[in-house]
C-alpha positions as CSV (number, residue, x, y, z in Angstrom):
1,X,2.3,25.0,9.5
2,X,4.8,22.9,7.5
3,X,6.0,22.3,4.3
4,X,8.7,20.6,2.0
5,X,8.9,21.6,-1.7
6,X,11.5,20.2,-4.0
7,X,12.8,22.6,-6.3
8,X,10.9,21.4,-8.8
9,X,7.5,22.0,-8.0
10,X,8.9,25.3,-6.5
11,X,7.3,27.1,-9.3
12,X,3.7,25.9,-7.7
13,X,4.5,28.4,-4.5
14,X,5.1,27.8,-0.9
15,X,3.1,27.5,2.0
16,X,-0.6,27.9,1.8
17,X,-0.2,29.1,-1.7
18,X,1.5,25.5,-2.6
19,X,-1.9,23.8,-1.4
20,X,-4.3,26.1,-2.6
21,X,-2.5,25.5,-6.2
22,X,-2.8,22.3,-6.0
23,X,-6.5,22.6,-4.6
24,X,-7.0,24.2,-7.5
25,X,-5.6,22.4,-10.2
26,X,-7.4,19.9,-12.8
27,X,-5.8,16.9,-13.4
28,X,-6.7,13.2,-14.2
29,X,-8.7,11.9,-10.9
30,X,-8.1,9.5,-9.6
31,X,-10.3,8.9,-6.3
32,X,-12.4,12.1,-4.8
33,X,-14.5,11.8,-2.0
34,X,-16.1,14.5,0.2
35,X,-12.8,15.5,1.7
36,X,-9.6,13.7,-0.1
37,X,-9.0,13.9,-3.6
38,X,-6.2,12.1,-5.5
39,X,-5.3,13.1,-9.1
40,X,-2.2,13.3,-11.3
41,X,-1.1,16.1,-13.3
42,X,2.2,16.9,-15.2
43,X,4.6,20.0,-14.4
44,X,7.7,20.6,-16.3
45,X,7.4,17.7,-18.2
46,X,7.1,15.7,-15.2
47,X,4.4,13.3,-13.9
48,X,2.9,13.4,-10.1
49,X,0.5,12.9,-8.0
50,X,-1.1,14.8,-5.1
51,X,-3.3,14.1,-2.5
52,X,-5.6,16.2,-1.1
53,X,-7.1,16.7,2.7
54,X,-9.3,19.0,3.5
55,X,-10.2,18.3,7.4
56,X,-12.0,15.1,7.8
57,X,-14.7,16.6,10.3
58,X,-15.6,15.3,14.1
59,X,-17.7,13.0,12.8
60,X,-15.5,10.9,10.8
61,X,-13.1,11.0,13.5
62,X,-15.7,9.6,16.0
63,X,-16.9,7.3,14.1
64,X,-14.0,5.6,13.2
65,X,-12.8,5.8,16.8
66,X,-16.2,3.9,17.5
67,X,-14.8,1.2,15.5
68,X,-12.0,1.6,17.5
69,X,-10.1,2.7,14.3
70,X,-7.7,5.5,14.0
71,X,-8.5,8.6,11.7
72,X,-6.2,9.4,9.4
73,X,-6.7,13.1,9.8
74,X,-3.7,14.3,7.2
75,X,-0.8,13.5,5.2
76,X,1.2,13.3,7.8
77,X,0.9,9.5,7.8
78,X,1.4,8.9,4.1
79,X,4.8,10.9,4.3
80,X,6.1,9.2,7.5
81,X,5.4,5.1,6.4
82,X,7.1,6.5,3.2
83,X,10.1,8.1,5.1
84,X,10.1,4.6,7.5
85,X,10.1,2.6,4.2
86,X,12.6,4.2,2.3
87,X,14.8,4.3,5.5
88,X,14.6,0.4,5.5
89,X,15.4,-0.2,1.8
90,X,12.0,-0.9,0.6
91,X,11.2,0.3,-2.8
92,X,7.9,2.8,-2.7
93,X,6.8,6.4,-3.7
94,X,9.2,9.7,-3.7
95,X,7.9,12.3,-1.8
96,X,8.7,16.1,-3.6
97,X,6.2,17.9,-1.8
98,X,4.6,18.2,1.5
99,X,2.4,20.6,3.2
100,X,-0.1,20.2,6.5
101,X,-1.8,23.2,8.2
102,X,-4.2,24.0,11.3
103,X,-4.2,22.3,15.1
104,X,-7.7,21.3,15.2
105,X,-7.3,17.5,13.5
106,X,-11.2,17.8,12.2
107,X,-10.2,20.9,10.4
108,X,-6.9,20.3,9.7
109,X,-5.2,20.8,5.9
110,X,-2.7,18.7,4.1
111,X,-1.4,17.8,1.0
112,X,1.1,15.1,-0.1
113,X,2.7,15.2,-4.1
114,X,4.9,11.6,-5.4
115,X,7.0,11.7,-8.0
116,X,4.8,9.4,-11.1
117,X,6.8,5.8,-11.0
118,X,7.3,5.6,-15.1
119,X,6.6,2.5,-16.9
120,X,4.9,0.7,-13.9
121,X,1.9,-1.9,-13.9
122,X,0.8,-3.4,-10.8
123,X,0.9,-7.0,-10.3
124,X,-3.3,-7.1,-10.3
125,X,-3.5,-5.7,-13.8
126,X,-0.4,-7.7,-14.8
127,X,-1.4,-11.4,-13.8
128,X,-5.4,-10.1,-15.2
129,X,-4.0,-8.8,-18.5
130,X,-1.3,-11.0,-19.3
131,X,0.0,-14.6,-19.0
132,X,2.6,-14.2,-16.8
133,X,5.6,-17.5,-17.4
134,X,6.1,-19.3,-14.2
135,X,9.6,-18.4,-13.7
136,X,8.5,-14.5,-14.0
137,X,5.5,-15.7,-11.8
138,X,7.5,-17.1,-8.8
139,X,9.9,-13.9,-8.9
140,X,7.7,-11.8,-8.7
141,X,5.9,-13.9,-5.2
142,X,9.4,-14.0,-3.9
143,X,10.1,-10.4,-4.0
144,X,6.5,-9.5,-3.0
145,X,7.1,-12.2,0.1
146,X,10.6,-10.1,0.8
147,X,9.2,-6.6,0.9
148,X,6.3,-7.7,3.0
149,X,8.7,-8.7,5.3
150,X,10.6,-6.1,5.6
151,X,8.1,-3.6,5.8
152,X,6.7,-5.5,8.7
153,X,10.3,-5.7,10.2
154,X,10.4,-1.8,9.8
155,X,7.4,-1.2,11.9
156,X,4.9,-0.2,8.7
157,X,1.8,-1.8,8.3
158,X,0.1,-1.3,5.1
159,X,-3.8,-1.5,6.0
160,X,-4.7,-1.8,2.4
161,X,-2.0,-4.3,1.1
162,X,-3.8,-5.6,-1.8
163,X,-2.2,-7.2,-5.1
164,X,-2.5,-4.0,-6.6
165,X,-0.6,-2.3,-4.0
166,X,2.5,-3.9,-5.8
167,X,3.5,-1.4,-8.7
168,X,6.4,-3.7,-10.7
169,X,9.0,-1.7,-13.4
170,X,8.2,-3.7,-16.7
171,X,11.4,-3.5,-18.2
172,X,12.6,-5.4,-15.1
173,X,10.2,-8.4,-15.0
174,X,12.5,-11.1,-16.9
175,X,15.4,-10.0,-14.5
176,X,16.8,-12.3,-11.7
177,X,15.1,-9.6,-9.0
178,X,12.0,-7.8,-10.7
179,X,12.0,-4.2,-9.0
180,X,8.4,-3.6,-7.8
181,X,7.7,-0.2,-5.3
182,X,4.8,0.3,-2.5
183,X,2.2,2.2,-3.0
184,X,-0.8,3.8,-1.5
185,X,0.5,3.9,2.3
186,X,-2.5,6.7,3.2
187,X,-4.1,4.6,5.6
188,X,-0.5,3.2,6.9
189,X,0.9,2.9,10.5
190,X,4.5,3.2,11.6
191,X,5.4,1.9,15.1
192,X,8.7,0.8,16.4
193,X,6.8,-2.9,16.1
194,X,4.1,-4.0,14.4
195,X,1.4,-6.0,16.5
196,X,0.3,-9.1,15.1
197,X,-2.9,-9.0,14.2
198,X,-1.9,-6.1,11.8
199,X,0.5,-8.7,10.4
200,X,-2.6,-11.0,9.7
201,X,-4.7,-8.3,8.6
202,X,-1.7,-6.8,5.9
203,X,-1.2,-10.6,4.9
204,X,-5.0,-11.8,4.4
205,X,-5.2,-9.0,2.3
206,X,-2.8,-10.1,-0.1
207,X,-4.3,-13.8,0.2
208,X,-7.7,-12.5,-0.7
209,X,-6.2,-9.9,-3.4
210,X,-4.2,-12.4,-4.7
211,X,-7.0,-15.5,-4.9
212,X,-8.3,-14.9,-8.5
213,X,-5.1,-14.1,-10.4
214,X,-4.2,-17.8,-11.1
215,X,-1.4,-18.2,-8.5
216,X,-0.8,-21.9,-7.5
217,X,-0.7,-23.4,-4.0
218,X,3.3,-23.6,-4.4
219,X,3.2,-20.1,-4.9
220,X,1.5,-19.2,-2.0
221,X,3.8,-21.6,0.0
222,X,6.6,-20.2,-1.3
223,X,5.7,-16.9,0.1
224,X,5.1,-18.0,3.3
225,X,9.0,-19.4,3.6
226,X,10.3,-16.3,2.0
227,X,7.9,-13.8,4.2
228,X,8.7,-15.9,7.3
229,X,12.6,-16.6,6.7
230,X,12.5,-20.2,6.5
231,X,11.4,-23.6,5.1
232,X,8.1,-24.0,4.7
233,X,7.3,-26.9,7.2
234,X,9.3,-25.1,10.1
235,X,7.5,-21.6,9.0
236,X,4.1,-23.5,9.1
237,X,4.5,-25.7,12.3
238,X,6.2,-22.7,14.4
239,X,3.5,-20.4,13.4
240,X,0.4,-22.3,12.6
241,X,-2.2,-20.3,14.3
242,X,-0.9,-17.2,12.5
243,X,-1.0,-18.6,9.2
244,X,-4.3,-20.2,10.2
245,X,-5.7,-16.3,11.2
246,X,-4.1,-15.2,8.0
247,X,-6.0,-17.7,6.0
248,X,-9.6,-17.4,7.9
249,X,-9.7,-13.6,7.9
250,X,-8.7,-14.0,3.9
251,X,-11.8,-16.4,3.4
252,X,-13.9,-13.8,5.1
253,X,-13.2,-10.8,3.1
254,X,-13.8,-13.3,-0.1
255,X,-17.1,-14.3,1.1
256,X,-17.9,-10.7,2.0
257,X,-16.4,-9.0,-1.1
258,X,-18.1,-11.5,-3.5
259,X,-20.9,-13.7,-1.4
260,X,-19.5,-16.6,-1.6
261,X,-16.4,-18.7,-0.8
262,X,-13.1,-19.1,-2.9
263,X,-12.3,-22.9,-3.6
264,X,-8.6,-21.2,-3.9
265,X,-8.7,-20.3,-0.3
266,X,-10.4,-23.1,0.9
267,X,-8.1,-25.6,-0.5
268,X,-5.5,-23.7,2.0
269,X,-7.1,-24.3,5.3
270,X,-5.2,-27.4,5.5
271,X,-2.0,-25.3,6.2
């Protein structure tokens, strides 16, 4: 058994009794499925939010090893791509609570709690809900473009990095360097490198998250020199057939996401 309270949430209990607190508590949900839930609640005057794992069963575990996929069996994974990223200087969730129980990885228990980020929107909701000025616009690609990389350079791939993954402080989005935070790393993967086709599948996701929002072909272009260091023509010629995978696998998920293709992500192919 292990856990890690912050004295804050200290009031909750320790141990087991932290978890089944939490296990028990109402809050506003945000995703439950048969054996995860994740909902916020408010303690102290505080916002947070917990996750919840209550033993994923065999079967999920072999079926997603069929897939040759790896479980995520508890929190475990969360709290370390957090740990990794924070170690590296990349902005993303603050853990204050931690707890993980039982051997048996079908069975086993766990429980992750964040600290709320205040005053946050992410970038999907942003650019959906708001016309966002060109200068804010290309910031805000810049700074996604950094973090990417240097999550990637850390070892942490996302597995769900999506647009919406990117959670940006409004009262910093008209500064030189908006401040935007990570989220959601339950499904993520720390290694001491990341393989590349995890590096195409991280980055198609943001292509294909990022295809209906009204970015521009410069924009995409500039993320590719920012993500990959340098100019565009050197990053493109030195690495075409990654950025070629990046864009193919992108087009895919469009096509099976919404049935057909994305004139957006065609017009890229010629990269």
């Amino acid at each position: 058994m292990r856990c890690e309270i912050a004295a804050d949430l200290a009031a909750l209990g320790d141990g087991a009794s932290f978890f089944e607190s939490l296990a028990r508590m109402e809050g506003e949900v945000y995703r439950e499925v048969a054996r995860r839930r994740t909902f916020r609640f408010e303690h102290g005057g505080e916002a947070y939010f917990a996750k919840l794992h209550f033993g994923v069963g065999w079967r999920e575990i072999f079926k997603n090893l069929l897939s040759l996929r790896l479980p995520v069996v508890s929190a475990e994974s969360e709290r370390k791509a957090i740990a990794r990223l924070r170690a590296a200087g990349v902005p993303t969730m603050e853990v204050v609570g931690f707890f993980e129980r039982g051997s048996n990885p079908a069975t086993r228990q766990s429980v992750i709690v964040t600290r709320e980020l205040k005053d946050s929107i992410s970038l999907e909701t942003l650019f959906l809900q708001q016309t966002v000025p060109a200068q804010v616009r290309r910031r805000l690609v810049e700074e996604v473009a950094r973090l990417t990389r240097m999550m990637h350079q850390a070892g942490v791939n996302h597995r769900d990095l999506y647009i919406c993954h990117f959670h940006v402080d409004q009262s910093s989005l008209y500064e030189p360097t908006p401040r935007l935070h990570v989220i959601d790393l339950h499904r993520a993967q720390v290694r001491p490198r990341t393989p590349q086709r995890w590096l195409v599948k991280d980055i198609a996701g943001l292509l294909f998250s990022s295809a209906d929002i009204g970015l521009s072909s410069r924009d995409y272009l500039r993320f590719v020199s920012i993500y990959s260091a340098m100019g565009v023509s050197a990053a493109i010629s030195r690495r075409s057939r990654f950025w070629h995978q990046v864009v193919r696998r992108a087009c895919r998920l469009y096509v099976d996401e919404f049935g057909q293709d994305s004139d957006r992500l065609q017009s890229l192919q010629a990269l």
